[in-house]
C-alpha positions in Angstrom: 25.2 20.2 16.5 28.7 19.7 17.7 27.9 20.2 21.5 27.2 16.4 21.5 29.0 15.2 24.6 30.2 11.6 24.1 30.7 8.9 27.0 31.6 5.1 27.0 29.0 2.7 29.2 30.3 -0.1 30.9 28.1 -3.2 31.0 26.4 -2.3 33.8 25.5 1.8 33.2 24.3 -0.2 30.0 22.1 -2.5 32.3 20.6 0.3 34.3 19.5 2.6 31.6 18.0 -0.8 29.6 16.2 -1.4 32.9 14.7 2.4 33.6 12.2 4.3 32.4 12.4 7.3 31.0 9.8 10.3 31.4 6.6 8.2 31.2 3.4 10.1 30.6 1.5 11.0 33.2 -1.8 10.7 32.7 -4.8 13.3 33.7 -8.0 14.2 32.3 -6.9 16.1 29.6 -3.9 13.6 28.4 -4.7 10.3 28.4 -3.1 6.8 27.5 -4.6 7.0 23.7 -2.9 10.6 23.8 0.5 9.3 25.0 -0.1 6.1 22.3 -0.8 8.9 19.3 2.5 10.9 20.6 4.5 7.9 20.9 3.9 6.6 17.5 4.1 10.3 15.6 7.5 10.7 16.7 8.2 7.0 16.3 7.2 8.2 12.2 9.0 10.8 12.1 12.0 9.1 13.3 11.6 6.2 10.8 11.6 9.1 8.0 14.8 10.6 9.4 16.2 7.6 9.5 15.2 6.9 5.6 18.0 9.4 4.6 20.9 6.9 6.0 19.3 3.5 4.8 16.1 1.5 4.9 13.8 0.3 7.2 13.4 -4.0 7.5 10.9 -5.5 5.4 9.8 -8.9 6.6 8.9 -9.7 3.1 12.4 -9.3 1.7 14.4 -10.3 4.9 16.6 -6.8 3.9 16.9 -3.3 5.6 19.1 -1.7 7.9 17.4 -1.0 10.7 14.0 -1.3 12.7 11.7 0.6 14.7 9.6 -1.1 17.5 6.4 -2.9 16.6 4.6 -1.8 19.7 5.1 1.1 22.1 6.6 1.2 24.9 5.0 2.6 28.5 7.6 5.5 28.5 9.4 8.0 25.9 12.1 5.2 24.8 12.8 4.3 21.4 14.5 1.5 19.8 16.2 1.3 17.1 17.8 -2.1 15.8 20.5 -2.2 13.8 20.3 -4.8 10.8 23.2 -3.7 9.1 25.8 -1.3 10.0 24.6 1.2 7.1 23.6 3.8 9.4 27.0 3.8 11.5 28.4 6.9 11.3 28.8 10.4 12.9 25.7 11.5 10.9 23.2 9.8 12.1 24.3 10.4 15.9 23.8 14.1 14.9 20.3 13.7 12.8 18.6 11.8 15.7 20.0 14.3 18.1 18.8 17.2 16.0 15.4 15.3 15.4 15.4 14.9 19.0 15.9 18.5 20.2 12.2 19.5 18.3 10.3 17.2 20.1 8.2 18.9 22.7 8.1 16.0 25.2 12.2 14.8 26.0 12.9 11.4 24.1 15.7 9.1 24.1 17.0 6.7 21.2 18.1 3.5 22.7 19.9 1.5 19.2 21.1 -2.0 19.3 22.8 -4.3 17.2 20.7 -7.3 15.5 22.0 -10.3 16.9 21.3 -12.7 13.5 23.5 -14.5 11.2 21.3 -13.0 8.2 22.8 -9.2 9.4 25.9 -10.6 9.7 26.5 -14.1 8.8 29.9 -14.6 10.8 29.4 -12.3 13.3 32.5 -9.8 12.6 30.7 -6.9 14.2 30.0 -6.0 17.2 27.0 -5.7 19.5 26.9 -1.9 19.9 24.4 -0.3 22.0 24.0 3.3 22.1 22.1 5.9 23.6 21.0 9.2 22.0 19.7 12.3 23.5 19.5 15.5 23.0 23.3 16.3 24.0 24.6 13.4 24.8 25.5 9.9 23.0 26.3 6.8 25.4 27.7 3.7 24.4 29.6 0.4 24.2 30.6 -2.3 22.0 31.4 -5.6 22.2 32.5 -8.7 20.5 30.2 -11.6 22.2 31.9 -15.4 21.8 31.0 -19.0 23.1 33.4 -20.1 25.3 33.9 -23.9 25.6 31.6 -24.6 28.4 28.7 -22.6 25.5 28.5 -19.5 27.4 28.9 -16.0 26.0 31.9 -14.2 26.8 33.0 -10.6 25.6 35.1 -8.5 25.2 35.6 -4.7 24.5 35.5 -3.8 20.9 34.3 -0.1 21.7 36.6 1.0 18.9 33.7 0.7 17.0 32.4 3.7 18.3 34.2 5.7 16.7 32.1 5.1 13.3 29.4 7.5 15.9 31.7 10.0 15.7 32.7 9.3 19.8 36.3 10.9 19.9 39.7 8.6 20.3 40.7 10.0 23.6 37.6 8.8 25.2 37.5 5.6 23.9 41.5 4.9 24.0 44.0 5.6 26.8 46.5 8.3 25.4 49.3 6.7 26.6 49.1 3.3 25.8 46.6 3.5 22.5 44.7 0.4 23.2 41.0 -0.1 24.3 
């Protein structure tokens, strides 16, 4: 699986995949909503099983995990994926949801996200990643948000942190300079 072609996202390639859908059912006589609901959650299973090999799934009861699946589906073939800790970041799981992706019959995509809660991360030293997974490519960024003194949220880059994914240095730093 190392045909995975890697790209940065700015904020706003971010903005427009977050915003469309991708390959909703369409619905006929012989595939209906309840069949798109039963597809939608069987992958949504066997992606939480894949995932078990890198770490564990939130429990409410516990307040510990590292990541979650949606509680409800969506109207398309998106998944999320929220990162409670950063457990499961690293080149490996990029491949295994990639891999788990290319046996699906129906074309998915994995939309992850970092957790934004003091509990995950207490003094927020990590950065909001979002990535998207298909089946040959992984998009991204990362950034650090702050409050500025007026309260809003600033950020800034910090998609060094994709390289934990496995996205290669010379996409992600300028060769000549070395910096973000």
């Amino acid at each position: 699986m190392n045909d995975l072609q890697f790209r940065v996202l700015t904020q706003k390639e971010a903005h427009v995949l977050e915003t469309t859908s991708h390959n909703p059912p369409t619905y006929s006589a012989s595939f209906s909503e309840e069949d798109f609901q039963r597809e939608w959650w069987s992958v949504c299973d066997r992606l939480a099983a894949r995932l078990e090999i890198f770490g564990e799934p939130w429990t409410l009861d516990h307040q510990t995990g590292d990541f979650m699946l949606p509680e409800s589906s969506g109207p398309d073939r998106w998944i999320y994926i929220t990162f409670c800790s950063t457990r499961l970041w690293r080149p490996e799981f990029v491949t295994a949801v990639a891999d788990f992706l290319q046996h699906l019959p129906q074309d998915y995509r994995i939309a992850c996200l970092t957790e934004l809660d003091d509990t995950a991360d207490p003094d927020f030293e990590e950065p909001v990643v979002y990535l998207v997974i298909s089946t040959r490519t992984v998009e991204g960024n990362a950034t650090y948000p702050r409050l500025n003194a007026e309260g809003g949220v600033v950020s800034t880059s910090a998609n060094e942190a994709l390289l934990r994914f496995g996205f290669p240095r010379s996409i992600i730093f300028d060769d000549a300079t070395q910096v973000a």
